[in-house]
C-alpha positions in Angstrom: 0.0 0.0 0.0 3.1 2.4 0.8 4.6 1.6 -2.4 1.2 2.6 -4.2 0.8 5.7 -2.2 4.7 6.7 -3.4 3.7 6.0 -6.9 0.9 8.1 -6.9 2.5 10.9 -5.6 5.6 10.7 -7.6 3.0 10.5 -10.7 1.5 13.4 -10.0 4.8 15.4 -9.4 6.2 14.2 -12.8 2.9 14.5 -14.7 2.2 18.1 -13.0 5.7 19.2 -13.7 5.9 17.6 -17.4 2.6 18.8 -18.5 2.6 22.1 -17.1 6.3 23.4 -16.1 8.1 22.4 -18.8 9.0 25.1 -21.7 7.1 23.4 -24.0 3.6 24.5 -23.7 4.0 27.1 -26.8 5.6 25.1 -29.3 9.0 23.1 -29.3 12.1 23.2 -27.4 15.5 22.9 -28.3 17.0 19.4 -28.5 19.5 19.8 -25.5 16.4 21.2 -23.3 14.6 17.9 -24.3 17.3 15.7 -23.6 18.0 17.4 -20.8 14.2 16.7 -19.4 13.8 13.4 -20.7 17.3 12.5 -18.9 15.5 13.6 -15.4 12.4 11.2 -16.2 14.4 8.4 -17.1 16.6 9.0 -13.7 13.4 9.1 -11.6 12.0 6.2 -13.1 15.5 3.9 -12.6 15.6 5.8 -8.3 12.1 4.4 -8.1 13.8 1.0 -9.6 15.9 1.7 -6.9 13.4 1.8 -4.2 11.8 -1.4 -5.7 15.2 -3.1 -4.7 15.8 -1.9 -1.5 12.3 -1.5 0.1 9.5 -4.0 -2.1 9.1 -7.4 -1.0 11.7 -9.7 -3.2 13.4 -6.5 -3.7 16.0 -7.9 -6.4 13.9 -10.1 -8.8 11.2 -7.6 -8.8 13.2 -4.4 -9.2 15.0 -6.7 -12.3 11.3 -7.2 -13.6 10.4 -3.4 -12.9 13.7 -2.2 -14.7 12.8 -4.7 -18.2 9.2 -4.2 -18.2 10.5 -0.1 -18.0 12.9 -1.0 -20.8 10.6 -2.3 -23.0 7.4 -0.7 -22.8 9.7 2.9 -23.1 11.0 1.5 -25.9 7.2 0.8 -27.7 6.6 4.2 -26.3 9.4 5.8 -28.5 7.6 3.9 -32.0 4.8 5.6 -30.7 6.3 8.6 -30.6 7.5 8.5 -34.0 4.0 7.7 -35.2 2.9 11.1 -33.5 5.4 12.6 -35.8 4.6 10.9 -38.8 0.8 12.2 -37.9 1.6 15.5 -37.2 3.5 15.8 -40.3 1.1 14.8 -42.5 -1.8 16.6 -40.6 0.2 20.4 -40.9 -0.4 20.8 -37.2 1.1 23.8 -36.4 4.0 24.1 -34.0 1.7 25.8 -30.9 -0.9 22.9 -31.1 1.9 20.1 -31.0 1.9 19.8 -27.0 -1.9 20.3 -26.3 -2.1 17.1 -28.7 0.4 15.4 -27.3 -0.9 15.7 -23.7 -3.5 14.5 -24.7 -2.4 11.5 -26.7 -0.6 10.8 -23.1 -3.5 10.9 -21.2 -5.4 8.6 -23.6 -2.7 6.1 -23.7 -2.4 6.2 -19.6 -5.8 5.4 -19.2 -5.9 2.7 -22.1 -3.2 0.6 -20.9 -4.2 0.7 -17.3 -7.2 -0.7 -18.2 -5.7 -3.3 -20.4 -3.2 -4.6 -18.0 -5.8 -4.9 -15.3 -8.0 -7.1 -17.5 -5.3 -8.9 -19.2 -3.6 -9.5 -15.5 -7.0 -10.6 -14.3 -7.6 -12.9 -17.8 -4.1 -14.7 -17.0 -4.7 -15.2 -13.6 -8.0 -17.2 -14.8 -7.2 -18.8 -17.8 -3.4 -19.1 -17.5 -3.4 -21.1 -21.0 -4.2 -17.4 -22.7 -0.2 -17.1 -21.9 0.8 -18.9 -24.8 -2.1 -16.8 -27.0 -0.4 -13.5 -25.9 2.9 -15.1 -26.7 1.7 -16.1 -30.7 0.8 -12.3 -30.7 3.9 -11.0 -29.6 5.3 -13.3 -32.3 2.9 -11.5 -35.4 3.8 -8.1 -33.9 7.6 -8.5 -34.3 7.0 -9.6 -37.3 5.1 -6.8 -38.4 7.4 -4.6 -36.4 10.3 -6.2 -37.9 9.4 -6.1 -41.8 6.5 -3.3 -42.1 9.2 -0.2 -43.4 8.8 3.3 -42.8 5.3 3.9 -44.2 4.0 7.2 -44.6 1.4 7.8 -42.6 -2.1 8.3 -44.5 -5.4 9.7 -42.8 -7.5 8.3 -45.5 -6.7 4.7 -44.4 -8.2 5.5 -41.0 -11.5 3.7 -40.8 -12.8 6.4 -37.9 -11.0 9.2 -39.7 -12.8 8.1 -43.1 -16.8 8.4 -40.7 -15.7 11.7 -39.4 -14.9 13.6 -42.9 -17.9 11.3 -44.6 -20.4 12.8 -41.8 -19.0 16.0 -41.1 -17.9 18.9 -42.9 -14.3 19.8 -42.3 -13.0 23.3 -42.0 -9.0 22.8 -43.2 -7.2 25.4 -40.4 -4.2 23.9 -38.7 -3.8 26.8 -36.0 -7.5 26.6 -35.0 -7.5 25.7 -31.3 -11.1 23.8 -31.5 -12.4 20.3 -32.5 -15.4 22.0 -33.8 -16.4 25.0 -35.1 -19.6 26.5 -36.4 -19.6 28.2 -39.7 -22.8 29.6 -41.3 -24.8 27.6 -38.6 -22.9 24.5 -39.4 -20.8 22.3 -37.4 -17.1 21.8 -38.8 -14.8 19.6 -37.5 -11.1 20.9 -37.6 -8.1 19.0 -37.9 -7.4 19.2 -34.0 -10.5 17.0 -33.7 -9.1 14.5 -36.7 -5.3 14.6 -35.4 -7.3 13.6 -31.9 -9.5 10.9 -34.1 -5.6 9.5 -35.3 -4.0 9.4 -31.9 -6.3 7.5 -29.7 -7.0 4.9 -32.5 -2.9 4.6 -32.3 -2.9 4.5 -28.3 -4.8 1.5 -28.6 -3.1 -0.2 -31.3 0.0 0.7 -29.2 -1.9 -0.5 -25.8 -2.8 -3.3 -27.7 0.8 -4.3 -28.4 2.3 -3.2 -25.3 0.6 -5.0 -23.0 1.2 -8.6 -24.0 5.0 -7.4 -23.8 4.9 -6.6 -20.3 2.9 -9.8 -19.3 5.6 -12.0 -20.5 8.1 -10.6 -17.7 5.9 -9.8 -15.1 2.1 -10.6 -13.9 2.7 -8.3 -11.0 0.0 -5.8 -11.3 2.0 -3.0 -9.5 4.8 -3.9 -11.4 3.2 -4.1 -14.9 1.1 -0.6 -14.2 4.2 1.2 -12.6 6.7 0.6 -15.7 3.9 0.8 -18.1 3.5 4.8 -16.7 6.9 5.3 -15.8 7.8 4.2 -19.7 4.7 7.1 -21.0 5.2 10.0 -18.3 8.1 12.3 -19.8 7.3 11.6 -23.4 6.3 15.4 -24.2 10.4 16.3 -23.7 11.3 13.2 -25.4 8.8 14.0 -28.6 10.9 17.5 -29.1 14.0 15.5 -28.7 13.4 12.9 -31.7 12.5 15.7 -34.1 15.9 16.6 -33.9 17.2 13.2 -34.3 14.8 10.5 -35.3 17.5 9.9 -38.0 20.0 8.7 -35.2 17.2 5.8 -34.2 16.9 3.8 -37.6 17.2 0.3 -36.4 15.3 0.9 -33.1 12.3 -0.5 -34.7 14.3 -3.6 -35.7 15.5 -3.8 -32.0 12.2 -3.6 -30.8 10.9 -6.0 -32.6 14.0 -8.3 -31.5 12.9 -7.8 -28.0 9.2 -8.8 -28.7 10.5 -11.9 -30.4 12.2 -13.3 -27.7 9.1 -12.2 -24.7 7.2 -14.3 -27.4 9.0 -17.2 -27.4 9.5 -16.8 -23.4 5.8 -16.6 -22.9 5.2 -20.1 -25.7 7.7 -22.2 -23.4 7.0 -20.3 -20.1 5.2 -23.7 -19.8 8.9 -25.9 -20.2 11.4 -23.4 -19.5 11.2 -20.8 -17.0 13.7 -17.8 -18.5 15.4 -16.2 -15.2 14.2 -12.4 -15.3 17.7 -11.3 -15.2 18.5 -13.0 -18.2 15.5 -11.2 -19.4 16.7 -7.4 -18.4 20.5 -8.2 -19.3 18.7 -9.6 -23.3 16.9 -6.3 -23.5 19.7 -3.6 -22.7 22.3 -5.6 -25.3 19.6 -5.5 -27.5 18.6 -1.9 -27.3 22.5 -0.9 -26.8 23.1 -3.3 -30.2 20.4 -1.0 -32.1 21.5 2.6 -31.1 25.0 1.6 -32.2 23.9 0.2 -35.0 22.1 3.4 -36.1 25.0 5.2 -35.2 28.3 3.6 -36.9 26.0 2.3 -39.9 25.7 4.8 -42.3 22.4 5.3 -44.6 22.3 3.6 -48.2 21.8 7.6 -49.6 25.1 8.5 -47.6 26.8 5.9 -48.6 25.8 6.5 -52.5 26.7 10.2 -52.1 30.6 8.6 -51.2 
């Protein structure tokens, strides 16, 4: 009870303070500002890590499972933040409306995936066979992950996006602070309202993804729900940091979907094999660490034609 006391506290300090202190609530910040930020959530995520270790019952193998279950639901988190780009991109959001959308594509994902992990925690708990289903989807999703590409992202594909613009007239203003508008006594949706439409069907494709992930290192509801808001909270300091260097991050994906391919395979033979957890954290940081430095000392096929 202490421990979920703490967490809601330190929640609301790093929400409150993210949301609403940072310098981001006009537009973007510079990339060392971001870092900088997104540095200080990271840190107070790994010192509640920390606490997990010295203070939570089976303090080492839990603050192990806390720590990978962080890792890899951060991880999905940063995809998802490169989808936000790709939306916001195509959408022409202007620069001012960036954080207002992306606190609120925060919120929605928060709430989604607390609700997912509490009835995906509760379905394994009752039909503990449904492991080996999560671990099949895990499989598909690196899969998908692995081989999908770097697809522009389209509105028109969007089946709730296509029932908005079919139903309702849409009044094309990028700076306009309103879903909705009335113009000559009719209602107009804006593309606030549609760029809202894209983000919370994403939130739950990403909820959808994330949660299976998490539940194949750890059924530990305070556990699972801790790392999966720990991983989201700082996000708004990390979008304005990618924008800068996305470029840096081009096998991330690939890395990603490494990681989900071996929770899949951990959840199919959970019933055989029992994976230690620490084999399970130490997998996940080489594999992240393998992908950053893969982006980094391999060059780009246009670079390397340009030589």
């Amino acid at each position: 009870m202490i421990f979920w006391a703490a967490f809601v506290l330190v929640f609301i300090i790093v929400f409150t303070v993210d949301m609403f202190v940072t310098d981001h609530r006009n537009g973007s910040i510079g990339i060392k500002q971001a870092l900088s930020w997104t540095a200080v959530w990271i840190s107070v995520a790994l010192l509640y890590g920390a606490a997990i270790y010295f203070f939570y019952p089976g303090g080492n193998e839990k603050a192990t499972a806390f720590v990978a279950g962080y890792l890899t639901e951060y991880s999905l988190s940063v995809d998802n933040l490169f989808v936000f780009i790709m939306i916001f991109s195509a959408m022409a959001i202007s620069q001012k409306n960036q954080p207002r959308m992306l606190k609120i594509g925060i919120l929605l994902s928060i709430i989604l995936r607390i609700l997912f992990i509490l009835f995906g925690v509760g379905l394994l708990h009752t039909f503990h066979w449904l492991i080996y289903v999560f671990g099949v989807v895990l499989l598909f999703t690196a899969y998908k992950m692995a081989f999908a590409g770097d697809e522009e992202i389209d509105p028109n594909n969007n089946f709730f996006y296509k029932k908005v613009s079919k139903y309702l007239p849409i009044e094309n203003n990028p700076d306009s602070h309103h879903f909705f508008i009335r113009k000559k006594g009719i209602i107009h949706a804006t593309p606030l309202f549609l760029i809202f439409i894209l983000i919370g069907t994403t939130d739950i494709v990403f909820a959808l993804d994330s949660i299976p992930a998490i539940l194949g290192i750890t059924t530990d509801s305070f556990l699972v729900i801790t790392s999966n808001v720990f991983a989201v909270l700082g996000l708004i300091s990390l979008f304005f940091a990618l924008e800068g260097i996305m470029h840096i991050f081009r096998y991330l994906k690939q890395g990603v979907a490494v990681i989900l391919l071996f929770v899949g395979i951990k959840m199919i033979i959970s019933g055989w094999i029992q994976i230690p957890i620490s084999f399970s954290l130490l997998f996940i940081v080489l594999t992240l660490s393998a992908s950053i430095l893969m982006s980094v000392i391999i060059k780009p096929k246009e670079a390397k034609a340009v030589e």
